[in-house]
C-alpha positions in Angstrom: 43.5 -3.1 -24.6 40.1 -3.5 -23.0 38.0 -0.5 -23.3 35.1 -2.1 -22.2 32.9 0.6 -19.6 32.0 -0.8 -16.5 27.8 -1.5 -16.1 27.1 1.9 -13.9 28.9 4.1 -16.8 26.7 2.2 -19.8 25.2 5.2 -21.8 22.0 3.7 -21.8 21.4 2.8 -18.3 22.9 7.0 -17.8 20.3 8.2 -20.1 17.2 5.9 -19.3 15.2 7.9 -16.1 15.8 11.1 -18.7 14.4 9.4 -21.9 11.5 7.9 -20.0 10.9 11.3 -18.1 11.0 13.1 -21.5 9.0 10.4 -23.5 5.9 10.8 -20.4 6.0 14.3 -20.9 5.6 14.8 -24.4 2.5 12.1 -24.6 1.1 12.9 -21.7 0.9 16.5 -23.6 0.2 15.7 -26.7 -2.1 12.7 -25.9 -4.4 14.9 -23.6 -4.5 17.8 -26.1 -5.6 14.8 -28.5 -8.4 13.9 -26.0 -9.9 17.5 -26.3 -10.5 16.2 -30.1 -12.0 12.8 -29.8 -15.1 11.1 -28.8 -15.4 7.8 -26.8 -13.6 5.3 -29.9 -10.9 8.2 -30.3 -10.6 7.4 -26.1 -10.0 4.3 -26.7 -7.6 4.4 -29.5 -5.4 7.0 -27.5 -5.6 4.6 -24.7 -4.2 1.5 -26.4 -1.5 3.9 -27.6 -0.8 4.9 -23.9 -0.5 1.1 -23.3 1.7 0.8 -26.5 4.1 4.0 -24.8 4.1 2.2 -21.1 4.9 -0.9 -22.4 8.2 0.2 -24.5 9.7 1.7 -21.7 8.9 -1.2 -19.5 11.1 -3.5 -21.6 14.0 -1.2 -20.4 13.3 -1.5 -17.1 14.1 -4.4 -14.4 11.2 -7.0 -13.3 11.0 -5.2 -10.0 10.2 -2.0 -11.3 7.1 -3.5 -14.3 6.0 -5.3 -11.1 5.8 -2.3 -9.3 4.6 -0.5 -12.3 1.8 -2.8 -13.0 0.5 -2.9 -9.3 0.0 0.7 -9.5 -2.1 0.5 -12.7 -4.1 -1.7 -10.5 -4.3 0.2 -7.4 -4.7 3.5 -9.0 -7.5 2.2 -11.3 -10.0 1.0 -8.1 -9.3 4.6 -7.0 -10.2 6.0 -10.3 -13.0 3.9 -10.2 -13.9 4.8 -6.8 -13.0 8.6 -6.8 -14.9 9.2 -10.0 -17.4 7.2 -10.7 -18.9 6.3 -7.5 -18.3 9.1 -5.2 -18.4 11.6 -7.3 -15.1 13.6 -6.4 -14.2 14.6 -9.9 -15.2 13.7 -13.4 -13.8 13.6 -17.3 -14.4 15.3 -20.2 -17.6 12.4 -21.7 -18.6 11.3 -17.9 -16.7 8.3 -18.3 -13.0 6.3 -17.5 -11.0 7.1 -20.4 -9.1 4.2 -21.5 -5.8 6.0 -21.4 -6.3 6.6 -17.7 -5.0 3.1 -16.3 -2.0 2.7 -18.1 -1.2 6.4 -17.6 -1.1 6.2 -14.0 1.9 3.4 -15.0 3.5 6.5 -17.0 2.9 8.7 -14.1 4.9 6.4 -11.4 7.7 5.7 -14.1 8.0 9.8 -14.6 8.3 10.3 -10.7 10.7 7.2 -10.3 12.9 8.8 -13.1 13.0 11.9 -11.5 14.1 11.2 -8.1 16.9 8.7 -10.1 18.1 11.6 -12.2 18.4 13.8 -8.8 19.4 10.7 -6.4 22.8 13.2 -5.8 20.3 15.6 -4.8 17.5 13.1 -3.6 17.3 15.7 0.0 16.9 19.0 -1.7 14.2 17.3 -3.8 12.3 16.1 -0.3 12.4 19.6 0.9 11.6 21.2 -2.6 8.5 18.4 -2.7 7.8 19.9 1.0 8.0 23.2 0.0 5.1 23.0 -2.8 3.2 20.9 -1.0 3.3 23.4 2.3 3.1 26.6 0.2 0.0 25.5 -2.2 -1.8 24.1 1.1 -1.6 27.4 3.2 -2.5 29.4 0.0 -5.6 27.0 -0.7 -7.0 28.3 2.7 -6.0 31.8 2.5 -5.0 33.9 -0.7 -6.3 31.4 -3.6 -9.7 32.3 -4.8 -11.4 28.9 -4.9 -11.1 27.7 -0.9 -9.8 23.9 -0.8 -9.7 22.9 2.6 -9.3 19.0 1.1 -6.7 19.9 -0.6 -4.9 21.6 2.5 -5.9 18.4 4.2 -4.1 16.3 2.1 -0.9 18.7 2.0 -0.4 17.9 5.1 -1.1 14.4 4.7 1.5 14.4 2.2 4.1 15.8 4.0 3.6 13.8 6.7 4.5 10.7 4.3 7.5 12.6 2.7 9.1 13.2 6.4 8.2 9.7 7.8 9.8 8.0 4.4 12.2 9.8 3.0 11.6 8.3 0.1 12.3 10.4 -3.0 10.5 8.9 -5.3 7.1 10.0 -3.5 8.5 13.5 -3.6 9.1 12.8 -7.4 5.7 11.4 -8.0 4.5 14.4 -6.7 5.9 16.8 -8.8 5.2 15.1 -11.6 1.6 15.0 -10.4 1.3 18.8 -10.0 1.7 19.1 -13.6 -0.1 16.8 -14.8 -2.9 17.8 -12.7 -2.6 21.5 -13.4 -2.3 20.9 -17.1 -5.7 18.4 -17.1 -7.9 20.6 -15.1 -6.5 23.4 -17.8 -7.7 21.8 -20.7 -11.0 20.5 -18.8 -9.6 17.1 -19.6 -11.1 16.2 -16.1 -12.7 18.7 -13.6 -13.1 18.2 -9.7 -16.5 19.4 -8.1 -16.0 22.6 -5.8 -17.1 20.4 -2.5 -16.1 16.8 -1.3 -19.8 14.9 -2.0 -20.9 13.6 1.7 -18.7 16.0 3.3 -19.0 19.1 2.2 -15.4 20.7 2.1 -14.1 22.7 -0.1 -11.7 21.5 -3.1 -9.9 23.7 -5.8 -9.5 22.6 -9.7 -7.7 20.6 -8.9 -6.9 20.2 -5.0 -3.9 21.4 -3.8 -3.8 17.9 -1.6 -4.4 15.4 -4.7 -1.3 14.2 -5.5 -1.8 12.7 -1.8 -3.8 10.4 -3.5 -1.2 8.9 -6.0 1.3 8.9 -3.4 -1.3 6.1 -1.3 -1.6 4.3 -4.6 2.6 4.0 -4.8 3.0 3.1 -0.9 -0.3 0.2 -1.5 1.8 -1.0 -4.9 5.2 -1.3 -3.1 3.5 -2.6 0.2 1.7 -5.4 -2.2 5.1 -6.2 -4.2 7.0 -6.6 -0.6 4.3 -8.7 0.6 4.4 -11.0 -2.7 7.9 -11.1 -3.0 8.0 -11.8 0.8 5.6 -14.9 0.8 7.5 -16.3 -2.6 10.7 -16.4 -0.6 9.1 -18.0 1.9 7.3 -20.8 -0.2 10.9 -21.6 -2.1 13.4 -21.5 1.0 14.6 -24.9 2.1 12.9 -27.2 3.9 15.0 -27.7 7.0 15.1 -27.8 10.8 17.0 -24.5 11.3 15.7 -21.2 10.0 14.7 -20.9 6.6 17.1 -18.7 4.9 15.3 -16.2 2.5 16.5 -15.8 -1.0 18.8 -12.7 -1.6 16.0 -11.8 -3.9 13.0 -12.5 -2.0 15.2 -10.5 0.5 14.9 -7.0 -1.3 11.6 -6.3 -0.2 10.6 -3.1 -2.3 11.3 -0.2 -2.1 14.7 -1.2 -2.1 17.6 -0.9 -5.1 17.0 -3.6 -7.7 19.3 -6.3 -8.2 18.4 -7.1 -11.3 22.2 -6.9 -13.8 20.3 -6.1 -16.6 22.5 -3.2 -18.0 19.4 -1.6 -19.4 17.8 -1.4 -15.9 16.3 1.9 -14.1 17.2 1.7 -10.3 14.4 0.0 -8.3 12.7 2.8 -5.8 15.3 3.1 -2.9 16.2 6.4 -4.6 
């Protein structure tokens, strides 16, 4: 007798969005307690250990999704750059980048992705839950916190705005992820954010109640970029012909769409 499990009951592709959820948590933890420790070469060895982390659990994931991944590093560094650096809007523990920073943002959209996977039953009550904290924190920031953050209300709303015109879940599980992470950096004075917007002069809490706005743009730029280059590559391989070129069934899933990838050991691409 066959006893052979068909691919959506494999173990491993079950238990994948809640090891990678788990494996985030615990280094981004431990890893930014580490950074309270170190200097600028300890910076650097944490962040090649942060590149070591993202790329094991990109080897369990699809090509889509380490495409997507990797365009977020990208995006999300230039606003890091941007953000920090240049304006001014917040700034780390030694004045600098830290070198775990780039590939943690990768960690950061895999943690969201797996979150809205694991609730993909529940992938509306985690919209309106996203909503909820988004709508709550921003009101509060402009009425009963003590630090005003009218930026961060600002970008609430933003947010929202994004979560109701989408739908997508996995902004809604990028966010909460964010939250965290935010609250527990700005805790240990990992990074701090300066108590007005530089050249505009509203007010911002540590951290923002509106920042996770900010990673949301860098996922919808990623996505938008992997459509657009999986878009023109269909376009460039399709036939030749007089009649209408067909576009490849790949080329076709312009993200965020479900993966079609039949590797069993494959998180679901961002339709969730």
């Amino acid at each position: 007798m066959n006893h052979s499990r068909p691919i959506g009951e494999d173990p491993l592709v079950q238990r994948l969005p809640l090891v990678t959820l788990l494996v985030v948590a615990a280094w981004t933890v431990g890893g930014l307690a580490l950074d309270r420790q170190v200097g600028h070469l300890g910076q650097i060895l944490l962040g090649l250990l942060t590149v070591g982390v993202l790329t094991a659990l990109l080897a369990f994931h699809p090509k889509d999704v380490r495409f997507q991944t990797l365009a977020v590093v990208g995006i999300a560094t230039l606003g890091e750059i941007l953000g920090s650096l240049v304006w001014g809007l917040y700034a780390y523990r030694l004045e600098n980048l830290p070198a775990f920073v780039p590939p943690g943002h990768g960690l950061v959209y895999l943690a969201g992705l797996s979150l809205a996977t694991l609730l993909g039953a529940r992938s509306g009550a985690l919209l309106v839950a996203a909503g909820a904290v988004a709508v709550t924190w921003g009101v509060a920031g402009v009425t009963v916190l003590p630090t005003p953050d009218v930026s961060g209300t600002i970008g609430c709303a933003f947010l929202v705005a994004v979560l109701m015109w989408t739908r997508r879940p996995v902004y809604a599980g990028v966010f909460m992820v964010v939250v965290g992470l935010e609250l527990y950096g700005t805790a240990l004075g990992t990074w701090t954010w300066e108590s007005s917007v530089p050249g505009l002069g509203l007010s911002q809490g540590n951290p923002p109640s509106g920042v996770a706005s900010g990673y949301v743009v860098f996922d919808v730029l990623a996505l938008a970029l992997v459509g657009l280059v999986q878009s023109r590559r269909g376009r460039s391989t399709a036939p030749s012909t007089g009649a209408p070129a067909r576009i490849s069934s790949r080329a076709a899933s312009t993200l965020p769409q479900v993966s079609q990838s039949k590797n069993p050991r494959a998180l679901p691409s961002p339709s969730t």
